[in-house]
N, CA, C and O atoms as a Maestro MAE file, in Angstrom:
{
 s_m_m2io_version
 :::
 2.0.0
}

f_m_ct {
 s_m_title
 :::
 protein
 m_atom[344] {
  # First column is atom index #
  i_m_mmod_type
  r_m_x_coord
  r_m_y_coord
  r_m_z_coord
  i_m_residue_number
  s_m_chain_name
  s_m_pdb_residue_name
  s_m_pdb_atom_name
  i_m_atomic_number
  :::
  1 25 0.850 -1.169 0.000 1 A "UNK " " N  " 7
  2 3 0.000 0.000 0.000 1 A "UNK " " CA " 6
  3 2 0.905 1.245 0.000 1 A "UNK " " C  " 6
  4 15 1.852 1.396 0.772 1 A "UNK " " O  " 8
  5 25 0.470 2.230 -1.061 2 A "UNK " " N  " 7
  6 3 1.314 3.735 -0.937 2 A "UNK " " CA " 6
  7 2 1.093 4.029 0.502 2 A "UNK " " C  " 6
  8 15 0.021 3.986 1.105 2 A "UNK " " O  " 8
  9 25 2.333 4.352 0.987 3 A "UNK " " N  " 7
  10 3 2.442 5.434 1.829 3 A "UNK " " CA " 6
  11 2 3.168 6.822 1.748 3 A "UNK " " C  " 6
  12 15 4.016 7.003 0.875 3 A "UNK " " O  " 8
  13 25 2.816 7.898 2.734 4 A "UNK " " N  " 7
  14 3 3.582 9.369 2.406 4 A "UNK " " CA " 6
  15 2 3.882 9.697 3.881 4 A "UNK " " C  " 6
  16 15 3.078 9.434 4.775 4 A "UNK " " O  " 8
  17 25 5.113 10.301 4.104 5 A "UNK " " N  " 7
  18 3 5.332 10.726 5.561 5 A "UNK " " CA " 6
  19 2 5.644 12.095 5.439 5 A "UNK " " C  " 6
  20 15 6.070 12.547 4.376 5 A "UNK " " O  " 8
  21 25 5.441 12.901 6.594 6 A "UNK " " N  " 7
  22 3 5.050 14.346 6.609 6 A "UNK " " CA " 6
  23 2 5.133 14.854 7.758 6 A "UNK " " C  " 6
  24 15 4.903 14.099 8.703 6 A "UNK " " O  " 8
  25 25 5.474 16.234 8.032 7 A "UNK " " N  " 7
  26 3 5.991 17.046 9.347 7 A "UNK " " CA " 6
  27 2 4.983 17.896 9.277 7 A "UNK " " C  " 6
  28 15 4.865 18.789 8.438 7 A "UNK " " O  " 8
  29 25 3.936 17.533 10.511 8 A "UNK " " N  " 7
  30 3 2.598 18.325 11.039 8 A "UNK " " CA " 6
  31 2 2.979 19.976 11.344 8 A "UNK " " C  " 6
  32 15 3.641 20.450 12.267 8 A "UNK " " O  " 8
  33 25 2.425 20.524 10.421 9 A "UNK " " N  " 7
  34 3 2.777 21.713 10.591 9 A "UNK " " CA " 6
  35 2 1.883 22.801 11.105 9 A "UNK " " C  " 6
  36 15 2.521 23.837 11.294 9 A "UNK " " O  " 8
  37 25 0.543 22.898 11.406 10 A "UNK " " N  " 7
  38 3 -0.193 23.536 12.132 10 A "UNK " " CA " 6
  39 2 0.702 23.324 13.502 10 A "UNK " " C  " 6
  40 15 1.415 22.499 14.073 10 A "UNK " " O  " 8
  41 25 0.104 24.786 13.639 11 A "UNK " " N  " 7
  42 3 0.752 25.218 15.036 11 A "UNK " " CA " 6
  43 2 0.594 24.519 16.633 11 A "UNK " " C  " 6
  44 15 1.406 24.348 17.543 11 A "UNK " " O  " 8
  45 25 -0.726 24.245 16.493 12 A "UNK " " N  " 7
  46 3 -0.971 23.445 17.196 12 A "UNK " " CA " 6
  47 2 -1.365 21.672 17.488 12 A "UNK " " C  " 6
  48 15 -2.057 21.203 18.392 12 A "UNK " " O  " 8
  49 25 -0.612 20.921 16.322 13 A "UNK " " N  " 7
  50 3 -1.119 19.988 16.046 13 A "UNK " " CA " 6
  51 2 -2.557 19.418 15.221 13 A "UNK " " C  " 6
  52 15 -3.493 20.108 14.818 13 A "UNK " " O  " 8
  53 25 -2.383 17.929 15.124 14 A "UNK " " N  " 7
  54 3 -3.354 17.844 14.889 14 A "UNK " " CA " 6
  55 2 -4.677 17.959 15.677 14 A "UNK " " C  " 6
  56 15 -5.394 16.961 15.601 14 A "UNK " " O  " 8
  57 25 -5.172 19.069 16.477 15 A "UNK " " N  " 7
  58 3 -6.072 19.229 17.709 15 A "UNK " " CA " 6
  59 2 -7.318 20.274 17.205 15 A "UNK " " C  " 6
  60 15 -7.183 21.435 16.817 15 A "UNK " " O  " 8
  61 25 -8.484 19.545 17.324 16 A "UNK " " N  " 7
  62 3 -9.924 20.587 17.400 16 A "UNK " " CA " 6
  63 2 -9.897 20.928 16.020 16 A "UNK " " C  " 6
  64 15 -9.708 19.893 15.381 16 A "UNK " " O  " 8
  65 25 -10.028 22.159 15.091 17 A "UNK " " N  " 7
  66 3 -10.211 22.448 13.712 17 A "UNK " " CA " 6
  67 2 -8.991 21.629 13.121 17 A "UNK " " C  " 6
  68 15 -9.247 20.535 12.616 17 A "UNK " " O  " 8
  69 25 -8.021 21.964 13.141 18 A "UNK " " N  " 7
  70 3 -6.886 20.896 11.993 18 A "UNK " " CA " 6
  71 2 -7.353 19.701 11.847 18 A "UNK " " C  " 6
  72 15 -7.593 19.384 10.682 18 A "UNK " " O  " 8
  73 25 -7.594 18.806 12.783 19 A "UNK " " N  " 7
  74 3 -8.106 17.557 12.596 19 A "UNK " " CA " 6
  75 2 -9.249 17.650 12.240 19 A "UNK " " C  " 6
  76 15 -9.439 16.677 11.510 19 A "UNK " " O  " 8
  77 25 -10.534 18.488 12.337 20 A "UNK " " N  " 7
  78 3 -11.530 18.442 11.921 20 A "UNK " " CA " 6
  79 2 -11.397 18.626 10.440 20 A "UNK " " C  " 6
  80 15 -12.377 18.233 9.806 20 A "UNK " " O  " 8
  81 25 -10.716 18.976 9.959 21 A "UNK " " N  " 7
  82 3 -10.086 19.313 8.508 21 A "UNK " " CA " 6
  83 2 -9.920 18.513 7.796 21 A "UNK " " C  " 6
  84 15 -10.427 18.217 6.714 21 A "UNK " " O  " 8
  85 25 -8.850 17.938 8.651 22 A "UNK " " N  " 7
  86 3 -7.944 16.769 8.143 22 A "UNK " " CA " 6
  87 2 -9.140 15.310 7.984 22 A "UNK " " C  " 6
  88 15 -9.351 14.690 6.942 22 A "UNK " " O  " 8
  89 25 -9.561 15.137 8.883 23 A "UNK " " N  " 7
  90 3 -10.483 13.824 8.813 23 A "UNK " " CA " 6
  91 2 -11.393 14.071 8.064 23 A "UNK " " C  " 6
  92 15 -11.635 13.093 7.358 23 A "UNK " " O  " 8
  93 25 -12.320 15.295 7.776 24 A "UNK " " N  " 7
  94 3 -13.163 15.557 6.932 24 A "UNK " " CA " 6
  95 2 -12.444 15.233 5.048 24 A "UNK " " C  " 6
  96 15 -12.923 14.572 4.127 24 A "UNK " " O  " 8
  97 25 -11.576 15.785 5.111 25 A "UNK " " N  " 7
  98 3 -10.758 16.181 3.822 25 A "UNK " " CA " 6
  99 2 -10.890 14.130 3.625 25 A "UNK " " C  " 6
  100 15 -11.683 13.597 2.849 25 A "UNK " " O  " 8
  101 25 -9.949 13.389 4.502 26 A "UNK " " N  " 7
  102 3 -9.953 12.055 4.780 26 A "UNK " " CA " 6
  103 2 -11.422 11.534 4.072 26 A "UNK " " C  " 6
  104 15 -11.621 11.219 2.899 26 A "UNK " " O  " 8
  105 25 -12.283 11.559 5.114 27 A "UNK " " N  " 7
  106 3 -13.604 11.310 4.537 27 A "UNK " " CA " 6
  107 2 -13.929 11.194 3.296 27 A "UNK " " C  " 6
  108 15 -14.466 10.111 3.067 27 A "UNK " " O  " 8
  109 25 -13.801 12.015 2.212 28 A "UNK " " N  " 7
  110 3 -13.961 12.431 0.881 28 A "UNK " " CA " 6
  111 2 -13.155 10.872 0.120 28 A "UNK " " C  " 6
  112 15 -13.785 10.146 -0.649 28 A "UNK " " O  " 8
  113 25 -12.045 10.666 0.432 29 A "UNK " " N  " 7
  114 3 -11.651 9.654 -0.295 29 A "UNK " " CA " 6
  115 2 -12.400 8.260 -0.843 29 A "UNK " " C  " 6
  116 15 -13.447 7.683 -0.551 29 A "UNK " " O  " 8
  117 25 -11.592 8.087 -1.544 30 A "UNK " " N  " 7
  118 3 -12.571 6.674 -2.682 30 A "UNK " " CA " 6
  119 2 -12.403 5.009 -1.653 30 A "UNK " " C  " 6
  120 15 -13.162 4.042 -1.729 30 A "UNK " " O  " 8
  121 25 -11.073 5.167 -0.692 31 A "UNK " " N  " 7
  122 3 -10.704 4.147 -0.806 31 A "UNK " " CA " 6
  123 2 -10.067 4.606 0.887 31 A "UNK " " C  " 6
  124 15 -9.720 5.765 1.112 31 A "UNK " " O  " 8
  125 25 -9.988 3.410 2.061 32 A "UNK " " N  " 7
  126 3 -9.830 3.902 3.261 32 A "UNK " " CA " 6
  127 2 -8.494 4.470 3.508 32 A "UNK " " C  " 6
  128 15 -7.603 3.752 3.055 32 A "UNK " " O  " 8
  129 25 -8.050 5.639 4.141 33 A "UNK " " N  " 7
  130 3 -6.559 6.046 4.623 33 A "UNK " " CA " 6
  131 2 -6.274 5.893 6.257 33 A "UNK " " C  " 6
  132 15 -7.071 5.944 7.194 33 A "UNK " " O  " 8
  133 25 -4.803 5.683 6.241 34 A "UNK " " N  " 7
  134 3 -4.802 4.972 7.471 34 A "UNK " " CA " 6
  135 2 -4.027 6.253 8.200 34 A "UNK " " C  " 6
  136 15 -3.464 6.931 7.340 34 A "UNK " " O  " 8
  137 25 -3.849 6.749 9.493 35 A "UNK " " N  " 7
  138 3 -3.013 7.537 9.859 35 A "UNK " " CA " 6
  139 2 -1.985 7.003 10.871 35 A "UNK " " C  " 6
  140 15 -2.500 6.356 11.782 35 A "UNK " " O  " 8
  141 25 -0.361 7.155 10.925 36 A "UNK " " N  " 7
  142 3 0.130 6.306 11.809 36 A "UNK " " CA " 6
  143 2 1.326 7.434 12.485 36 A "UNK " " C  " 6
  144 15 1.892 8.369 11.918 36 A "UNK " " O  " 8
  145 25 1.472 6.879 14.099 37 A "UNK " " N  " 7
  146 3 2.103 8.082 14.662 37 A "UNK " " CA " 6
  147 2 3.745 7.409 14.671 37 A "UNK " " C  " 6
  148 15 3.919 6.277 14.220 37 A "UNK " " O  " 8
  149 25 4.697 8.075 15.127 38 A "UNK " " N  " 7
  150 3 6.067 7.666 14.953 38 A "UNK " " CA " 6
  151 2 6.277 6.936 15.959 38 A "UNK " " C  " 6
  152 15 7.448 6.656 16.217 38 A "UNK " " O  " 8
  153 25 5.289 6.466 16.737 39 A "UNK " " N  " 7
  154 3 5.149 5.339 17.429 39 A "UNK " " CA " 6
  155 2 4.439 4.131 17.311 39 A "UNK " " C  " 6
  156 15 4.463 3.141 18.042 39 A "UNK " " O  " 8
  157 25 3.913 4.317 16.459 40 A "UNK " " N  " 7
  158 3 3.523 3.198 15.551 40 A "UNK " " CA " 6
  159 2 1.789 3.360 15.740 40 A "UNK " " C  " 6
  160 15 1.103 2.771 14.905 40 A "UNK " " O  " 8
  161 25 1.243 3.978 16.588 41 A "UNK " " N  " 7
  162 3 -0.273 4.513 16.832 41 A "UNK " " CA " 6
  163 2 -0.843 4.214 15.382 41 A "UNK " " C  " 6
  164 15 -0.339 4.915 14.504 41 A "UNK " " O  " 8
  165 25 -1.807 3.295 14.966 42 A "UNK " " N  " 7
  166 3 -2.765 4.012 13.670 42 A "UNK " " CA " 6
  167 2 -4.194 3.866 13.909 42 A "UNK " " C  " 6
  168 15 -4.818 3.124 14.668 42 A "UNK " " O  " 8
  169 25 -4.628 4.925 12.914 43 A "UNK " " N  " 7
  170 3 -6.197 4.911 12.879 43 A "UNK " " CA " 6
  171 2 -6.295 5.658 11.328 43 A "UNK " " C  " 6
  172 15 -5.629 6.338 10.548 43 A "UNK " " O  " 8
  173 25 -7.863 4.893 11.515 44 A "UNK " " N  " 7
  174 3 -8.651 5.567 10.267 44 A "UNK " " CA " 6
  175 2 -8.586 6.917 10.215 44 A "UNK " " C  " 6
  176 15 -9.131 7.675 11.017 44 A "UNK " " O  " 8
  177 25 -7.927 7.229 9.280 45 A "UNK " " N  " 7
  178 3 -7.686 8.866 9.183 45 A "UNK " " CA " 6
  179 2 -9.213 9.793 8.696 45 A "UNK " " C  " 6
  180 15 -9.064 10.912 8.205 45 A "UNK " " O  " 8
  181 25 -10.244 9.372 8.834 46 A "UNK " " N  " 7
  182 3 -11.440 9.719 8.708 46 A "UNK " " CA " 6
  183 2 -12.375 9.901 10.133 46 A "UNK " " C  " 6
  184 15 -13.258 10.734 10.336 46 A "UNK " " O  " 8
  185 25 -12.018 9.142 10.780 47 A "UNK " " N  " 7
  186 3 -12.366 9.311 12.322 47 A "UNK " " CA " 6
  187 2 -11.785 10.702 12.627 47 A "UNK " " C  " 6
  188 15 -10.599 10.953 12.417 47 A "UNK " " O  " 8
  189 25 -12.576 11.522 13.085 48 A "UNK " " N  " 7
  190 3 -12.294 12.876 14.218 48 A "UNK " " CA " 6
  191 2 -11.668 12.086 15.277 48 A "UNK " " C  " 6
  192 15 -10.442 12.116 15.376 48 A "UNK " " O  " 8
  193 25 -12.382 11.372 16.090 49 A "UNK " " N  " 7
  194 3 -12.217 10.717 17.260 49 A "UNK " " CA " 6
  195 2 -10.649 10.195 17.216 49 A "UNK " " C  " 6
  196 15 -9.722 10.695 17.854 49 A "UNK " " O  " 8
  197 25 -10.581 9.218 16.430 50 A "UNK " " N  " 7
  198 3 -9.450 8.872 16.095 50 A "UNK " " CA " 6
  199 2 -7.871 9.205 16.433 50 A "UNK " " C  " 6
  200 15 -6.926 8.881 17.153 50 A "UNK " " O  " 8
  201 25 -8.497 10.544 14.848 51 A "UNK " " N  " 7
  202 3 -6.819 11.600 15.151 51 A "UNK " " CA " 6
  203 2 -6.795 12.464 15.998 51 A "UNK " " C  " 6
  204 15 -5.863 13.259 15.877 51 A "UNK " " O  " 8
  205 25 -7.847 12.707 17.287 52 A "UNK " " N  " 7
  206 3 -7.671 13.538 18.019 52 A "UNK " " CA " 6
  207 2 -7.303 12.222 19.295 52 A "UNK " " C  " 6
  208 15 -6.684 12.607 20.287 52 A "UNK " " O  " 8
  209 25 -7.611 11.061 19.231 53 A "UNK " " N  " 7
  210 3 -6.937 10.361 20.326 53 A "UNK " " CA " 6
  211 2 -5.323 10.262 20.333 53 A "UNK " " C  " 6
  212 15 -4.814 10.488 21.431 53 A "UNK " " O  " 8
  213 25 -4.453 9.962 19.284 54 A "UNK " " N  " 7
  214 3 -3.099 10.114 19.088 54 A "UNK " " CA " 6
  215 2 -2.760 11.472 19.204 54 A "UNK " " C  " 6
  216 15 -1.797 11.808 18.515 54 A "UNK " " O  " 8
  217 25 -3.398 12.527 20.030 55 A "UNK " " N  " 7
  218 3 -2.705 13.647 20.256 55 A "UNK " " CA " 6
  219 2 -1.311 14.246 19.296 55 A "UNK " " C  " 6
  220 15 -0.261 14.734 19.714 55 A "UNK " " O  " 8
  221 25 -1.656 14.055 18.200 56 A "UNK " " N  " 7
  222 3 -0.238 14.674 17.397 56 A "UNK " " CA " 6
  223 2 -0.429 16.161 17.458 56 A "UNK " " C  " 6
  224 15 -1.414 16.867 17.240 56 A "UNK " " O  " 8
  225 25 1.163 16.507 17.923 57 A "UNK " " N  " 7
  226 3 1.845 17.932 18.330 57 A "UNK " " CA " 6
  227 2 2.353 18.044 17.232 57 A "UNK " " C  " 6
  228 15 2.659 17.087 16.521 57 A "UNK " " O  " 8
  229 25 2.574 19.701 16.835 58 A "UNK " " N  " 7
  230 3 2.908 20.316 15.879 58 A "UNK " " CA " 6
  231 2 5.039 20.007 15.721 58 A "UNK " " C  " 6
  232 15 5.930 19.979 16.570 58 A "UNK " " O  " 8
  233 25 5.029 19.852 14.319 59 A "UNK " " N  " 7
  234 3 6.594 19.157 14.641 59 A "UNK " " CA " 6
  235 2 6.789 17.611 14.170 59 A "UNK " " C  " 6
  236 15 7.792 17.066 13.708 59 A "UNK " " O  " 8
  237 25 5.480 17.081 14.445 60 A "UNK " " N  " 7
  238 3 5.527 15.749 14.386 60 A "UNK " " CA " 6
  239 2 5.414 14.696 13.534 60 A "UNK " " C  " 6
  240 15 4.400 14.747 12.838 60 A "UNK " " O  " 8
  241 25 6.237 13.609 13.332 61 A "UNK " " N  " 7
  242 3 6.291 13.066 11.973 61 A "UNK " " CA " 6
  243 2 5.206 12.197 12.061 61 A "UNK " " C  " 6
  244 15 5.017 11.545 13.088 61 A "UNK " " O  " 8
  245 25 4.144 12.084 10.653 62 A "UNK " " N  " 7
  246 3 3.286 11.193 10.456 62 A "UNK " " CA " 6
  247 2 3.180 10.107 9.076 62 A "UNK " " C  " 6
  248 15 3.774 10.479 8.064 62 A "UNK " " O  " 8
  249 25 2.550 8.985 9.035 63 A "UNK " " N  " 7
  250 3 2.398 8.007 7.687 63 A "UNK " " CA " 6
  251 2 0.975 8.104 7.348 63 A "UNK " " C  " 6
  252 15 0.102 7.765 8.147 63 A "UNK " " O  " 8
  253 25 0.722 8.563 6.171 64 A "UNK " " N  " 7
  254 3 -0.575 8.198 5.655 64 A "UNK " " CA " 6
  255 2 -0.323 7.134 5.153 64 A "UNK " " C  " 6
  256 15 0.852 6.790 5.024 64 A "UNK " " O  " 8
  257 25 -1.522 6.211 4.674 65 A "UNK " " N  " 7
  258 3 -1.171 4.802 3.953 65 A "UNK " " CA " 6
  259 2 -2.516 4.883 2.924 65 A "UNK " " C  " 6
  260 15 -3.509 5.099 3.620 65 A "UNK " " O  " 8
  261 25 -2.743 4.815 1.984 66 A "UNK " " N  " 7
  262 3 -3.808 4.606 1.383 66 A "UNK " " CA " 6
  263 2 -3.652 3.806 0.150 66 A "UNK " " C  " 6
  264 15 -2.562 3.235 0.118 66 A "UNK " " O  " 8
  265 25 -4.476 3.572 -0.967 67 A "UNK " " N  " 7
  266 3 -4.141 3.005 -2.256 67 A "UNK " " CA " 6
  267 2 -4.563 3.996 -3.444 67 A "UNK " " C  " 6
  268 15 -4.318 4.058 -4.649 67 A "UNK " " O  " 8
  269 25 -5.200 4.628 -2.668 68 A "UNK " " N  " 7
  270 3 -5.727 6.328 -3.621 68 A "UNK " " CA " 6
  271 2 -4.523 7.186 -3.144 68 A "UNK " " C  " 6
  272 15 -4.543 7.479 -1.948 68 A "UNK " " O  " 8
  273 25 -3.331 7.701 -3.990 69 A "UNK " " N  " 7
  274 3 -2.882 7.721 -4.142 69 A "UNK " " CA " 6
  275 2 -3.152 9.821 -4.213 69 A "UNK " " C  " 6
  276 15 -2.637 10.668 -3.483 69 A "UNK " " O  " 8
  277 25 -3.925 9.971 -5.135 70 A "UNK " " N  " 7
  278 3 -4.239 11.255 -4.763 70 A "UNK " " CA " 6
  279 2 -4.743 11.775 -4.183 70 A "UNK " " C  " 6
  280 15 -4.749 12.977 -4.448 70 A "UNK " " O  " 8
  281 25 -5.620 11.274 -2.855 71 A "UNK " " N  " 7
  282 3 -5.909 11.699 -1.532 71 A "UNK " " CA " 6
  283 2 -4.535 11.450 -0.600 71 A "UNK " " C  " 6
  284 15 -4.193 11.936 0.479 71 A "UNK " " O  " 8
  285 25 -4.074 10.746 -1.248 72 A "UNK " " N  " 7
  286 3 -2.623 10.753 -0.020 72 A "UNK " " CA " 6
  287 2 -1.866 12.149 -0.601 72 A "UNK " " C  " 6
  288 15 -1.748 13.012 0.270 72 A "UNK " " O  " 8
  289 25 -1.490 12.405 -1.545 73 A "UNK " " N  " 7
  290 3 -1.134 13.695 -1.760 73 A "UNK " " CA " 6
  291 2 -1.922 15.273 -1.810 73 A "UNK " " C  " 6
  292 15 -1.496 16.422 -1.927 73 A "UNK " " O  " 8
  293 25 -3.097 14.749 -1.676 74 A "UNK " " N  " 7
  294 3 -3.911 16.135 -1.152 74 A "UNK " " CA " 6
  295 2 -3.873 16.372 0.293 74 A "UNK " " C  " 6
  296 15 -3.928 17.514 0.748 74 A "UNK " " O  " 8
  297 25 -3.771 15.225 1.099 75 A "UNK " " N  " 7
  298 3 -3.764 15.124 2.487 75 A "UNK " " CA " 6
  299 2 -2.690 15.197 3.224 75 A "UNK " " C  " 6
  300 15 -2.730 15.283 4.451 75 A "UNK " " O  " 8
  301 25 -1.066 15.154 2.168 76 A "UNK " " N  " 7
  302 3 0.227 15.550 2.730 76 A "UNK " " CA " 6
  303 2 0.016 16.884 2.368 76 A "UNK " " C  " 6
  304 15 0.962 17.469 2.895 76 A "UNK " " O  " 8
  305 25 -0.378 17.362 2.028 77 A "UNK " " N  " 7
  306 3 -0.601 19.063 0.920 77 A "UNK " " CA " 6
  307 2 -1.147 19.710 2.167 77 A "UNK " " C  " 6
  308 15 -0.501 20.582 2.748 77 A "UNK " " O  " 8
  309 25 -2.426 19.264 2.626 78 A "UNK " " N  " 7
  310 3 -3.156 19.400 3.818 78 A "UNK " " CA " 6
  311 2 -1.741 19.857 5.213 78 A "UNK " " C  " 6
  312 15 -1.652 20.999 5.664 78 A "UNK " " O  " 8
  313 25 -1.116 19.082 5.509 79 A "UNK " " N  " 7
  314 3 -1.149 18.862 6.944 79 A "UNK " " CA " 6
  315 2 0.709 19.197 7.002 79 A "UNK " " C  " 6
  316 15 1.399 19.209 8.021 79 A "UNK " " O  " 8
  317 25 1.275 19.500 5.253 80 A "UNK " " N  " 7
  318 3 2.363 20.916 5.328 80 A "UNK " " CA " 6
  319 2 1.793 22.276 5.799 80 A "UNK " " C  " 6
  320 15 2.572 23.077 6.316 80 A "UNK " " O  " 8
  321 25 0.974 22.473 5.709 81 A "UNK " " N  " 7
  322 3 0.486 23.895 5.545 81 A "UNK " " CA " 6
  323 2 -0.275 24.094 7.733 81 A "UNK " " C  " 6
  324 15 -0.906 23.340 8.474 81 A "UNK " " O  " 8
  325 25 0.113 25.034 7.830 82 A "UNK " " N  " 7
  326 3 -0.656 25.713 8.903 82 A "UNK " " CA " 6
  327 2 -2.120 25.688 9.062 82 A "UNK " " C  " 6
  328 15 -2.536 26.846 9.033 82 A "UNK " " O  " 8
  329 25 -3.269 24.649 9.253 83 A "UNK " " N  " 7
  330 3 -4.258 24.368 9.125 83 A "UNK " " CA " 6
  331 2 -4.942 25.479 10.048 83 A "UNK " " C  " 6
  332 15 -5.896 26.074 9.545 83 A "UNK " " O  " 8
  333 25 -4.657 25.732 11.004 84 A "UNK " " N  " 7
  334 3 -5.174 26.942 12.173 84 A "UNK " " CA " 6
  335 2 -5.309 28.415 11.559 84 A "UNK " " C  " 6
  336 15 -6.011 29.280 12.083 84 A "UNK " " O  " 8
  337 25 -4.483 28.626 10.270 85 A "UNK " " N  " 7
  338 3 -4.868 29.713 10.066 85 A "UNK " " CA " 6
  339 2 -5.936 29.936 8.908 85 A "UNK " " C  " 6
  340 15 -6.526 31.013 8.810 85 A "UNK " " O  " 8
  341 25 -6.157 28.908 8.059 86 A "UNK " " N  " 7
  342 3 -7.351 28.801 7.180 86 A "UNK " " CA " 6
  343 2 -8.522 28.865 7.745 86 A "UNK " " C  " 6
  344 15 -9.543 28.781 7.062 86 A "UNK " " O  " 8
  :::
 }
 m_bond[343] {
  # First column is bond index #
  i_m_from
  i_m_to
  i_m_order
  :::
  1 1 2 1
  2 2 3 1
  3 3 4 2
  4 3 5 1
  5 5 6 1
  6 6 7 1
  7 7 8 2
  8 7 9 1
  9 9 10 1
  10 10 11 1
  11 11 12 2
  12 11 13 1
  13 13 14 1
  14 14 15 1
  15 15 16 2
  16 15 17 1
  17 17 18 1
  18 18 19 1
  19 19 20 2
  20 19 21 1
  21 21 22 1
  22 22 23 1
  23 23 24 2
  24 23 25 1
  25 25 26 1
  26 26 27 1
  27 27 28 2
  28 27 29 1
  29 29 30 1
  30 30 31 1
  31 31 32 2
  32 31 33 1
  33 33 34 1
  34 34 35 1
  35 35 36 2
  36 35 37 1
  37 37 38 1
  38 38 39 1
  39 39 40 2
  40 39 41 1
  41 41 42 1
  42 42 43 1
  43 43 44 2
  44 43 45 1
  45 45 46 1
  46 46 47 1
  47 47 48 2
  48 47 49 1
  49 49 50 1
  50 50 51 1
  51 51 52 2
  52 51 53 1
  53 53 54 1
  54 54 55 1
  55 55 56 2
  56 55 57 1
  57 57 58 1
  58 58 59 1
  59 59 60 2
  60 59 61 1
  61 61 62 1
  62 62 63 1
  63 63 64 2
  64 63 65 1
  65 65 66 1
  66 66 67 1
  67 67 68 2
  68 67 69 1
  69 69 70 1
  70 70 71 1
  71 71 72 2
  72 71 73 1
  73 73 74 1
  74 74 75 1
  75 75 76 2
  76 75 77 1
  77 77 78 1
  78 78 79 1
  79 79 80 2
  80 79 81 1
  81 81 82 1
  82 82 83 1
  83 83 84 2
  84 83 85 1
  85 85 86 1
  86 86 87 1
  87 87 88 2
  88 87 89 1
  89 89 90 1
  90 90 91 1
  91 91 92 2
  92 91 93 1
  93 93 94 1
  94 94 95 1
  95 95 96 2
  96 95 97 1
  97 97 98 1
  98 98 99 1
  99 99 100 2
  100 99 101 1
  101 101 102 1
  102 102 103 1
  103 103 104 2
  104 103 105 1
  105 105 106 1
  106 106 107 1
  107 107 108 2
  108 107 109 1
  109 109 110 1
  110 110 111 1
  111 111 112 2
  112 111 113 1
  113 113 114 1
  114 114 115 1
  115 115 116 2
  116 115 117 1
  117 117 118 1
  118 118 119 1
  119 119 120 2
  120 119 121 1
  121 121 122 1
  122 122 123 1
  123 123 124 2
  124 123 125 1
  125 125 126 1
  126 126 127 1
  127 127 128 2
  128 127 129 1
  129 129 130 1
  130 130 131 1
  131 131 132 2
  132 131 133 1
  133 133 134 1
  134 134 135 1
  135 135 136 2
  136 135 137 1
  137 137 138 1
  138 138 139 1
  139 139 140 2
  140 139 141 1
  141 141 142 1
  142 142 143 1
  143 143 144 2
  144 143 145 1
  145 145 146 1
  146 146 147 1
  147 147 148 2
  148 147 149 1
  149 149 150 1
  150 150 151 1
  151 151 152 2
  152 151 153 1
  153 153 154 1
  154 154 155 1
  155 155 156 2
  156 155 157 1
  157 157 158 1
  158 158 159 1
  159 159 160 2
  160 159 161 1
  161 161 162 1
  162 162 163 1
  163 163 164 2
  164 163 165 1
  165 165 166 1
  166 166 167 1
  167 167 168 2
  168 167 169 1
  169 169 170 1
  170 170 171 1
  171 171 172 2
  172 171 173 1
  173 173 174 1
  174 174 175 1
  175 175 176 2
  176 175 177 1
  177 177 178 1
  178 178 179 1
  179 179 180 2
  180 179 181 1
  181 181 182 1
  182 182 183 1
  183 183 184 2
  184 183 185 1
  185 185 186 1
  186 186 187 1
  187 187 188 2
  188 187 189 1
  189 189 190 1
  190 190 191 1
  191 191 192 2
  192 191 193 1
  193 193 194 1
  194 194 195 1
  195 195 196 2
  196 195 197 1
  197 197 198 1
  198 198 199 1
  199 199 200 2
  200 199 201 1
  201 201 202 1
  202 202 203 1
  203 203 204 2
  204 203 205 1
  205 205 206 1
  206 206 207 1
  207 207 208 2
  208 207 209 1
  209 209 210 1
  210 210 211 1
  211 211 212 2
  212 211 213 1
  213 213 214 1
  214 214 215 1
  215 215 216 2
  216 215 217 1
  217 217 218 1
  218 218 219 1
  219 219 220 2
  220 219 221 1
  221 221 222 1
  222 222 223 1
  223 223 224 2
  224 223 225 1
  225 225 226 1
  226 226 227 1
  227 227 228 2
  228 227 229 1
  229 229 230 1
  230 230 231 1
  231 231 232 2
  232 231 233 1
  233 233 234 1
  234 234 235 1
  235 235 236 2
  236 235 237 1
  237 237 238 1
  238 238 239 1
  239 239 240 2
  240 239 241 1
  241 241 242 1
  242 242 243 1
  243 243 244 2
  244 243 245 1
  245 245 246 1
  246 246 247 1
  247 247 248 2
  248 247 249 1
  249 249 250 1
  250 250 251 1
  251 251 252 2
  252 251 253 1
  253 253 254 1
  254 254 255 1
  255 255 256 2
  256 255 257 1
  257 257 258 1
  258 258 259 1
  259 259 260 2
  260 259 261 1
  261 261 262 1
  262 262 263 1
  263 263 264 2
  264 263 265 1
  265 265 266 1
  266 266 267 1
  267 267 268 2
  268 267 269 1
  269 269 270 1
  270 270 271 1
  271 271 272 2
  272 271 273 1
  273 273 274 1
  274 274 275 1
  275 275 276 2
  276 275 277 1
  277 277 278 1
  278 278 279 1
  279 279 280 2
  280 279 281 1
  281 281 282 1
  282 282 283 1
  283 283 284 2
  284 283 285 1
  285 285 286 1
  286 286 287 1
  287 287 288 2
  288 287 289 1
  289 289 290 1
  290 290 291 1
  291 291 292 2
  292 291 293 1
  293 293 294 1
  294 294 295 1
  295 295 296 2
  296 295 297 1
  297 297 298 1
  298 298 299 1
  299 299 300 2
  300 299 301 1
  301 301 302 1
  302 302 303 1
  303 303 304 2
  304 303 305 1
  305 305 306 1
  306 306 307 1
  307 307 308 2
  308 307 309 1
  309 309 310 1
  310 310 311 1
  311 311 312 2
  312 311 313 1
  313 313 314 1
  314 314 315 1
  315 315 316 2
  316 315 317 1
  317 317 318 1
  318 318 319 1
  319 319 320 2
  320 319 321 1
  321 321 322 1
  322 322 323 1
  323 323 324 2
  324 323 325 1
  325 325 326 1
  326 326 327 1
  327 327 328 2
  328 327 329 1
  329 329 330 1
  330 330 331 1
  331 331 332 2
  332 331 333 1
  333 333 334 1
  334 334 335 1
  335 335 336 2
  336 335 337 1
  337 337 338 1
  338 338 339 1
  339 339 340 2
  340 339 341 1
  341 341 342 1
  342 342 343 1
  343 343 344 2
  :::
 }
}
């Protein structure tokens, strides 16, 4: 399965709107994406619940995994960028 790894760049993590973002954006996909922490943590990257249980802090390295291939690159696109200020 493609994967993409990426340095969480909202300021405050993935926490409250970023993740609401992020899992929504998730949602949209054709095909399920997985989210995994540098501790090996994963979840359905479509769950709110989910990516707000792995508490990811801003800084922090993450794996998407999917087989849609261009939701994995809309969703690294996503979560370079400062999500808190959109």
């Amino acid at each position: 399965m493609p994967e993409r790894t990426v340095v969480v760049a909202s300021s405050v993590g993935l926490h409250a709107r970023p993740a609401a973002l992020f899992s929504q954006a998730a949602a949209q996909a054709t095909l399920p994406v997985t989210l995994t922490t540098a501790s090996g943590r994963t979840v359905n990257a479509a769950s709110i619940l989910g990516v707000l249980s792995l508490g990811i802090d801003h800084g922090e390295r993450v794996t998407l995994a999917s087989d849609d291939t261009a939701t994995l690159d809309a969703l690294v696109e996503m979560l370079e960028r400062d999500l808190d200020l959109e």
